[in-house]
VEXGU-474928 format. One line per 5 residues: number of its first residue (from 1); their letters; for each residue x, y, z of C-alpha. Coordinates in nm, 4 decimals. Layout:
N
NUM> A> X Y Z ~ ...
This chain:
345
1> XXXXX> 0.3765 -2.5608 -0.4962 ~ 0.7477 -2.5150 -0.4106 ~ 0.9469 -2.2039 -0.5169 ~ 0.9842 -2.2267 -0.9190 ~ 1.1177 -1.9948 -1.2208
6> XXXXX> 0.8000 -1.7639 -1.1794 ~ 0.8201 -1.5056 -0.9025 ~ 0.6769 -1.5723 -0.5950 ~ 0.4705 -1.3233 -0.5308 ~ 0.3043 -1.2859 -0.8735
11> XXXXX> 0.2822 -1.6385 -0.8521 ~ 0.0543 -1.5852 -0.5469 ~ -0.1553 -1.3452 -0.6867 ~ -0.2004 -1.6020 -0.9808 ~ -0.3903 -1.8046 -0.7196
16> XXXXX> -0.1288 -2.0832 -0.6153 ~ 0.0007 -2.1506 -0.2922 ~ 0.3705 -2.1031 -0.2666 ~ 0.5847 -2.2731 0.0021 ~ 0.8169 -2.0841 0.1682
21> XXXXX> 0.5401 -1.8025 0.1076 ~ 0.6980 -1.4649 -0.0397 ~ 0.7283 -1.2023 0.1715 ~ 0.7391 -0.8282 0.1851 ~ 0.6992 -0.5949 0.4422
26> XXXXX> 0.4742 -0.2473 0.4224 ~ 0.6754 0.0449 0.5097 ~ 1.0084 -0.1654 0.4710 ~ 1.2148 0.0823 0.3236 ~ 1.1895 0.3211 0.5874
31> XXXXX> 1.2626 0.5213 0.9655 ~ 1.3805 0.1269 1.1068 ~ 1.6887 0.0920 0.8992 ~ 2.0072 0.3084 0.9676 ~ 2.1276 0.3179 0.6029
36> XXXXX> 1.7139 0.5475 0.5914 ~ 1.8202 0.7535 0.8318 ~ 2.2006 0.8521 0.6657 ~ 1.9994 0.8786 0.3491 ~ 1.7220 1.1056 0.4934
41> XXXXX> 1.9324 1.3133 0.6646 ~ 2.1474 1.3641 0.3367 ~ 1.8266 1.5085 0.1533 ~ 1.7225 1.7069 0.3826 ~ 1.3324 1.6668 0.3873
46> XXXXX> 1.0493 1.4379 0.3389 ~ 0.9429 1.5787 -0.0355 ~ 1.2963 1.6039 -0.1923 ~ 1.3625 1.2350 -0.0857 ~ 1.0272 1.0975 -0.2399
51> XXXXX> 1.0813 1.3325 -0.5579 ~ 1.4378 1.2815 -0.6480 ~ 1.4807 0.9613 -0.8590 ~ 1.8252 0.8822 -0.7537 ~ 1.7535 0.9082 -0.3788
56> XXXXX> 1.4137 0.7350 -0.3877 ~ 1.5761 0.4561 -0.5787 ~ 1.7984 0.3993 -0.3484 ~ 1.5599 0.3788 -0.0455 ~ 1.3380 0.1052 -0.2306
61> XXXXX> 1.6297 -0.0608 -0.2726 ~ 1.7402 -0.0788 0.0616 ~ 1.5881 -0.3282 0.1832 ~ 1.5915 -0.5481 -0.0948 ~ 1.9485 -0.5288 -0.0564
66> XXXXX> 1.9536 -0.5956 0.3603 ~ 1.7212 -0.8953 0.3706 ~ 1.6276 -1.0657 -0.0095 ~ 1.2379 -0.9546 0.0522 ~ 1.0429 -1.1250 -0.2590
71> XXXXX> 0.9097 -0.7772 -0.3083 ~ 1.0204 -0.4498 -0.3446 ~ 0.7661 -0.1621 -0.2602 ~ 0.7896 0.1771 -0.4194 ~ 0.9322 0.4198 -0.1630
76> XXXXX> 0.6671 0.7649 -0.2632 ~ 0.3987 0.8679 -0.0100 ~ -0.0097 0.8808 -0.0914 ~ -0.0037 1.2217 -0.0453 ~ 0.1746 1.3238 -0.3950
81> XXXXX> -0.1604 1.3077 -0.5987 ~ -0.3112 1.5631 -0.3898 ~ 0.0267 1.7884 -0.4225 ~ 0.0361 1.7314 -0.7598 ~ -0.3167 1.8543 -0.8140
86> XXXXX> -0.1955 2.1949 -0.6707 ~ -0.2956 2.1562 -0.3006 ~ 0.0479 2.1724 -0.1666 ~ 0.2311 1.9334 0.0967 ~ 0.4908 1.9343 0.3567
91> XXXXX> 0.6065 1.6964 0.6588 ~ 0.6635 1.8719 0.9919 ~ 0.9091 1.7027 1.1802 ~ 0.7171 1.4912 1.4456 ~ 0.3560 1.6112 1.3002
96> XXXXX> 0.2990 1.4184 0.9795 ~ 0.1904 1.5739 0.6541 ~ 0.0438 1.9209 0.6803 ~ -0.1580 2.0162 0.3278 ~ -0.2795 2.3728 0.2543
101> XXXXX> -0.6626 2.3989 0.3790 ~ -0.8825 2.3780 0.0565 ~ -1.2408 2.4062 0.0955 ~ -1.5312 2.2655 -0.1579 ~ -1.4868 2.5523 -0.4522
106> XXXXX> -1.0565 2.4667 -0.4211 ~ -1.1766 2.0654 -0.4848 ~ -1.3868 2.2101 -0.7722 ~ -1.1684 2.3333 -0.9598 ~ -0.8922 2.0369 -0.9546
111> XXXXX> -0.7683 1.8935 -1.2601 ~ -0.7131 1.5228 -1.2470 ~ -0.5016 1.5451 -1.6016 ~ -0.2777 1.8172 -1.4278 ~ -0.1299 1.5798 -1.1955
116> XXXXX> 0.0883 1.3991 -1.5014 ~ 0.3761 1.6318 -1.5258 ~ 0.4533 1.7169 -1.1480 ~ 0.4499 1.3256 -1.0504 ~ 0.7090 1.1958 -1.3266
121> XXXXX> 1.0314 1.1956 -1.1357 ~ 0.8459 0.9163 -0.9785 ~ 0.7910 0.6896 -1.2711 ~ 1.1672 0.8173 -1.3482 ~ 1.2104 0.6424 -0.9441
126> XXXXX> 1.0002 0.2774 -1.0466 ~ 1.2152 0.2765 -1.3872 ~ 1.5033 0.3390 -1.1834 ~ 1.4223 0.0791 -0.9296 ~ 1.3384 -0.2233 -1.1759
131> XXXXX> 1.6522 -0.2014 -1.3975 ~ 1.8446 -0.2409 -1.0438 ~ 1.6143 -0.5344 -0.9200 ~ 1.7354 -0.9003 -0.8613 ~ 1.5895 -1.1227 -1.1151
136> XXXXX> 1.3388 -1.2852 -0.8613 ~ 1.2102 -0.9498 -0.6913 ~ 0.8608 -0.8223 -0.7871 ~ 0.8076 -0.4644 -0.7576 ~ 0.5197 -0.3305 -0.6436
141> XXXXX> 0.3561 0.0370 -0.6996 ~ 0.1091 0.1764 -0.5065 ~ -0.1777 0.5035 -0.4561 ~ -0.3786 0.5380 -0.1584 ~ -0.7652 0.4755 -0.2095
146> XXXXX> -0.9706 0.8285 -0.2941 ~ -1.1638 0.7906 0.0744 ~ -0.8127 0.7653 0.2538 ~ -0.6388 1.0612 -0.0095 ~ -0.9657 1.2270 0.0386
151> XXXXX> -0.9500 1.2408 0.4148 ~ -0.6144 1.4231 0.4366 ~ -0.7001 1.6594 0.1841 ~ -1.0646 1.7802 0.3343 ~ -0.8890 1.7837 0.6574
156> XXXXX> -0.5553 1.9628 0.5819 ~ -0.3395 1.6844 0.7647 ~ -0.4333 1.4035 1.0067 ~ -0.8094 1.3801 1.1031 ~ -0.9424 1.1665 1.4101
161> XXXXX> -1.1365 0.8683 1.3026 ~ -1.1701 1.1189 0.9340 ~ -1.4438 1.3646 1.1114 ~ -1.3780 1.5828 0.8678 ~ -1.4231 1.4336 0.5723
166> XXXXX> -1.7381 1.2773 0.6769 ~ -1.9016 1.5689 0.7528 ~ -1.7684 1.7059 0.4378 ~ -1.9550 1.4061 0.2854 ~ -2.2753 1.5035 0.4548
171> XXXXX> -2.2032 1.8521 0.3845 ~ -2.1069 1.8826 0.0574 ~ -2.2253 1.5620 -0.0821 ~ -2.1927 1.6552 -0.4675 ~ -1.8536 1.8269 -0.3868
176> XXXXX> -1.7376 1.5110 -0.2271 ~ -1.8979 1.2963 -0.4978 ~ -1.6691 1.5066 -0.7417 ~ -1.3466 1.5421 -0.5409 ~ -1.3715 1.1446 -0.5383
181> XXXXX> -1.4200 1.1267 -0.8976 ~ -1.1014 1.3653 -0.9557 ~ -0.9120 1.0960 -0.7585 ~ -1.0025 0.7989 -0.8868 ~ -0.9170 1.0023 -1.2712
186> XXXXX> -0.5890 1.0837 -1.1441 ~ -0.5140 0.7914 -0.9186 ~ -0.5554 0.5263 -1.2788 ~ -0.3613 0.7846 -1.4962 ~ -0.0393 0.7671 -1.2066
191> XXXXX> -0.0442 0.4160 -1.1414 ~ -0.1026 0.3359 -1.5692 ~ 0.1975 0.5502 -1.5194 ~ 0.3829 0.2928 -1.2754 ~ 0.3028 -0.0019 -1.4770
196> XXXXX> 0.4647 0.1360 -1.7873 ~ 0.7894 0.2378 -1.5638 ~ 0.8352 -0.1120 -1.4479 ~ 0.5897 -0.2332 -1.1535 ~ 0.4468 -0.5817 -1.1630
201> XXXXX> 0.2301 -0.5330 -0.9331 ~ -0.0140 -0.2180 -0.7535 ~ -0.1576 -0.1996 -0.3988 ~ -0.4141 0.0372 -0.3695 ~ -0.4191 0.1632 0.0420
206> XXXXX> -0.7684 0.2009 0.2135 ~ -0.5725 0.2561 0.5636 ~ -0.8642 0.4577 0.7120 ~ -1.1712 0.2040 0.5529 ~ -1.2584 0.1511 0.9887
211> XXXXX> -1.3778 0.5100 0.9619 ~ -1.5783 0.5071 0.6744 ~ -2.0305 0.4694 0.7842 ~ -2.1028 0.1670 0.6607 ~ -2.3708 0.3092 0.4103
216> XXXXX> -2.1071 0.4781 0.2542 ~ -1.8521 0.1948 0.1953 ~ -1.9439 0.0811 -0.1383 ~ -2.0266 0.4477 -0.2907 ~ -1.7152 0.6118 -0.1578
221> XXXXX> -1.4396 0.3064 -0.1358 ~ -1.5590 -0.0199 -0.2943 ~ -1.7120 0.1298 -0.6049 ~ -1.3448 0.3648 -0.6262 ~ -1.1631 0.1068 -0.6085
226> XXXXX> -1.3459 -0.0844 -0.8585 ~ -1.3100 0.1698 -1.0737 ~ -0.9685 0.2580 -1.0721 ~ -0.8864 -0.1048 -1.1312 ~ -1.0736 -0.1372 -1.4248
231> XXXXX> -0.9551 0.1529 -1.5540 ~ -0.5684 0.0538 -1.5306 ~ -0.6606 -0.2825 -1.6722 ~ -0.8630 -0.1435 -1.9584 ~ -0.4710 -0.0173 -2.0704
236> XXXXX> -0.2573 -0.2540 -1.8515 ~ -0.4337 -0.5428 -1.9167 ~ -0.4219 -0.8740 -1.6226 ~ -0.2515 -0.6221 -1.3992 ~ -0.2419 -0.7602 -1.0503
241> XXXXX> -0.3961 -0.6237 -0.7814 ~ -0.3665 -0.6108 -0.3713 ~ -0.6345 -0.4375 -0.1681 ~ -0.5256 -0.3236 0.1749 ~ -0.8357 -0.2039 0.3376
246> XXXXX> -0.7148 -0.1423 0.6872 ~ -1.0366 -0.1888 0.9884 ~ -1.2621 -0.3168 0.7233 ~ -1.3460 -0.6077 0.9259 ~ -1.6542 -0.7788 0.8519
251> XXXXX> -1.6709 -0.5764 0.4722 ~ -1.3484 -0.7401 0.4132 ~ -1.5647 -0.9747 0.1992 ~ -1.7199 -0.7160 -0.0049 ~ -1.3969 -0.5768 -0.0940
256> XXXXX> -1.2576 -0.9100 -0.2279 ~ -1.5796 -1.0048 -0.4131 ~ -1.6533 -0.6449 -0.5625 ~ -1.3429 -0.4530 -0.6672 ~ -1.1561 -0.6945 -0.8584
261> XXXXX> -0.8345 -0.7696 -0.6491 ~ -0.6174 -1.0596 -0.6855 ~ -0.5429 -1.0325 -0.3087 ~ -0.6693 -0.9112 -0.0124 ~ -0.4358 -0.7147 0.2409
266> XXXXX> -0.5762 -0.8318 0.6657 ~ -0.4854 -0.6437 0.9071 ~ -0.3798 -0.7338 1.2347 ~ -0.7150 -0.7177 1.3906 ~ -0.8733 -0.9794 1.2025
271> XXXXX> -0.8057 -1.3394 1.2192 ~ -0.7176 -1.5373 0.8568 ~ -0.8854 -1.8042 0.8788 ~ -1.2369 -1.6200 0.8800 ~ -1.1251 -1.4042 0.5837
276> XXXXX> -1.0707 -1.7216 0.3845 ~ -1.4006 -1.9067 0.4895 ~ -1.5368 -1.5798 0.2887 ~ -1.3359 -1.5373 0.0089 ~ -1.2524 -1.7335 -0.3502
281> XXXXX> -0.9900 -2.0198 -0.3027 ~ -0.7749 -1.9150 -0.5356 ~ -0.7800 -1.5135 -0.3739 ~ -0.4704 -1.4468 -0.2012 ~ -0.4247 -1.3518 0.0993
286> XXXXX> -0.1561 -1.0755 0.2583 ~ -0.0943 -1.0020 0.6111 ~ -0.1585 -0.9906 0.8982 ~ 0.1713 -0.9448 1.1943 ~ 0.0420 -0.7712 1.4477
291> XXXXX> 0.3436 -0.4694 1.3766 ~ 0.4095 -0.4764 1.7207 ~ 0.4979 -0.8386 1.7686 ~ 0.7946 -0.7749 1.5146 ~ 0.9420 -0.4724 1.7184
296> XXXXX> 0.9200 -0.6691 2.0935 ~ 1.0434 -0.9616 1.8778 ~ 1.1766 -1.3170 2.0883 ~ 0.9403 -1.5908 2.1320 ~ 0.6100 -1.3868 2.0876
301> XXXXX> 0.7301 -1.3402 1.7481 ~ 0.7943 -1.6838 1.6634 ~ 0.4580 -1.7767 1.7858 ~ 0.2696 -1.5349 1.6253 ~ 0.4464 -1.6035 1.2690
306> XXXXX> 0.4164 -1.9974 1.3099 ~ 0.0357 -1.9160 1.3364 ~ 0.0137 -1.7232 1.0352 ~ 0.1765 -2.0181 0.8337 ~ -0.0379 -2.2642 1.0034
311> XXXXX> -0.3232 -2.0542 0.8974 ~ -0.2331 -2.0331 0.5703 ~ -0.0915 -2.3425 0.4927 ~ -0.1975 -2.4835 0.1035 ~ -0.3602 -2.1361 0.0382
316> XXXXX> -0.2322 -1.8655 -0.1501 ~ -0.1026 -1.6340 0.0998 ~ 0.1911 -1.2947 0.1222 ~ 0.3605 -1.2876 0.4198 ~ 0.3405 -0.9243 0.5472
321> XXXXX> 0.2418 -0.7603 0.8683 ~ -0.1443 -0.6003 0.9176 ~ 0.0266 -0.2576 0.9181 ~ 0.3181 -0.0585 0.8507 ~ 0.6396 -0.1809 1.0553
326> XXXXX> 0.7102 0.0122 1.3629 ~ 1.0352 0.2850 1.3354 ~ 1.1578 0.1098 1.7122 ~ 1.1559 -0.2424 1.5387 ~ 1.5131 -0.3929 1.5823
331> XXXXX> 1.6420 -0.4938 1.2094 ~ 1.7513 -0.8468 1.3901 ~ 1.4008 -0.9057 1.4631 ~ 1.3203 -0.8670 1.0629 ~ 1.6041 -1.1231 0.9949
336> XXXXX> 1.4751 -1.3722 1.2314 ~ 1.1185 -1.3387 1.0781 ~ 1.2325 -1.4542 0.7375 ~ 1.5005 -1.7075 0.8697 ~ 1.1787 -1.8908 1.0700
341> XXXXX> 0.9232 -1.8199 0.7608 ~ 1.1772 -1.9589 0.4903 ~ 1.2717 -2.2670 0.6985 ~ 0.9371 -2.3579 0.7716 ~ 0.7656 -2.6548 0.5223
């Protein structure tokens, strides 16, 4: 189908193909854009940006604003569940997120329905952020996935290839068991909270599903997953969903057949056209720009995204890249990508 009164993207993730195809980018209100950076700089740090309504606004906005994406994407961080279950978060310049070090009896003793209060400036942010929308623009709220959440919080910040939480997992296994089933309880009650601010649409974020043993995948991301969905849509009923679950590779399947997504997120690692020979026809697709082709930019880039559309062609399919855009990436480079993608029939 061409472009019609229905938004794109939600049109997409109704099953039918839409030509130009929408796009969004993840990360796209971010570190790339100047008008970020003047912004940032003006809050001060990472936490009072995300929790301020006014300023977080604004940053969603941002690139709505600069290049007419189809989408606009929630500008918050995964990490706020975990900070607003009492295990407290900061950013250290040039380290990434830094959370206090619980151990097993600290996971215990969380409170999934005590996470409500401390994360409403950010449904007071989506509110914000759809009443300033254009008419066509879908926005989209988001949570990370409990194994991803999960794997900052056992780990107190960044873990290599999540060693720590899957040894807390062989460990601890009731403890994990538990500290998953506080997250998927408090991940449904803040994006339920989302969808009654405003958002159309949620992406759940599985960006470290290459790490998880592959006997583990359905108990501690699939079945999650799963559950959170139908959860939301037991009181947000026919909400859409998009599954991002970065390095799942060949249980990319599994995730589009078991947790109930309307579209599946591909990385950059993993080629369309095999996703779709495994997944429902009328499944979306969303990806998969290799990040890095977008910052060198030039004729690589051109290449790359004409190959995506070939892929794609007559198929349901986001335009997005198969990770978060790259701070270095030139903003002509993003102009050029839609210019090619929205000329293209």
């Amino acid at each position: 189908m061409t472009r019609t009164s229905i938004k794109p993207v939600l049109a997409v993730l109704a099953g039918q193909p839409v030509t130009p195809a929408p796009i969004w980018l993840m990360r796209q209100a971010g570190r790339y854009l100047p008008e970020y950076r003047q912004l940032r700089a003006k809050a001060g740090d990472f936490m009072t940006l995300c929790f301020t309504p006014a300023l977080a606004a604004e940053v969603t906005l941002q690139p709505i604003r600069r290049f007419g994406f189809d989408a606009a994407i929630l500008f918050s961080d995964i990490l706020v569940i975990p900070h607003a279950l009492g295990q407290r978060l900061h950013f250290a310049e040039g380290e990434g997120p830094r959370l206090e070090r619980f151990g097993p009896a600290d996971f215990a003793r969380m409170d999934p329905h005590a996470a409500g209060n401390a994360l409403a400036p950010i449904a007071e942010t989506v509110a914000r952020v759809r009443s300033d929308l254009p008419a066509g623009v879908t926005l989209i709220g988001f949570a990370g996935a409990p194994w991803t959440v999960a794997s900052y919080m056992v780990a107190g910040g960044s873990s290599a290839e999540t060693e720590d939480l899957r040894r807390f997992a062989a460990t601890h296994p009731v403890e994990c068991d538990h500290l998953v089933d506080t997250l998927v309880e408090a991940t449904t009650a803040y994006l339920v909270a989302q969808v009654r601010a405003g958002a159309e649409v949620l992406q759940l974020f599985e960006s470290w599903a290459a790490t998880i043993p592959a006997p583990l995948v359905s108990r501690y991301s699939v079945d999650p997953i799963r559950r959170i969905i139908e959860a939301v849509r037991r009181q947000c009923p026919a909400m859409p969903f998009i599954v991002f679950p970065r390095g799942a590779g060949l249980h990319l399947p599994l995730y589009a057949a078991a947790t109930g997504a309307n579209a599946i997120g591909v990385d950059y690692q993993t080629r369309l056209e095999t996703i779709r020979q495994h997944v429902p026809a009328t499944m979306a697709t969303q990806g998969n720009l290799d990040p890095m082709v977008l910052a060198v930019g030039g004729p690589s880039q051109d290449r790359a995204i004409e190959a995506i559309l070939s892929e794609t062609r007559g198929h349901p399919h986001i335009f997005n890249l198969g990770h978060g855009i790259r701070q270095e990436t030139p903003v002509e480079h993003v102009a050029r990508m839609i210019s090619q993608i929205r000329t293209t029939r």
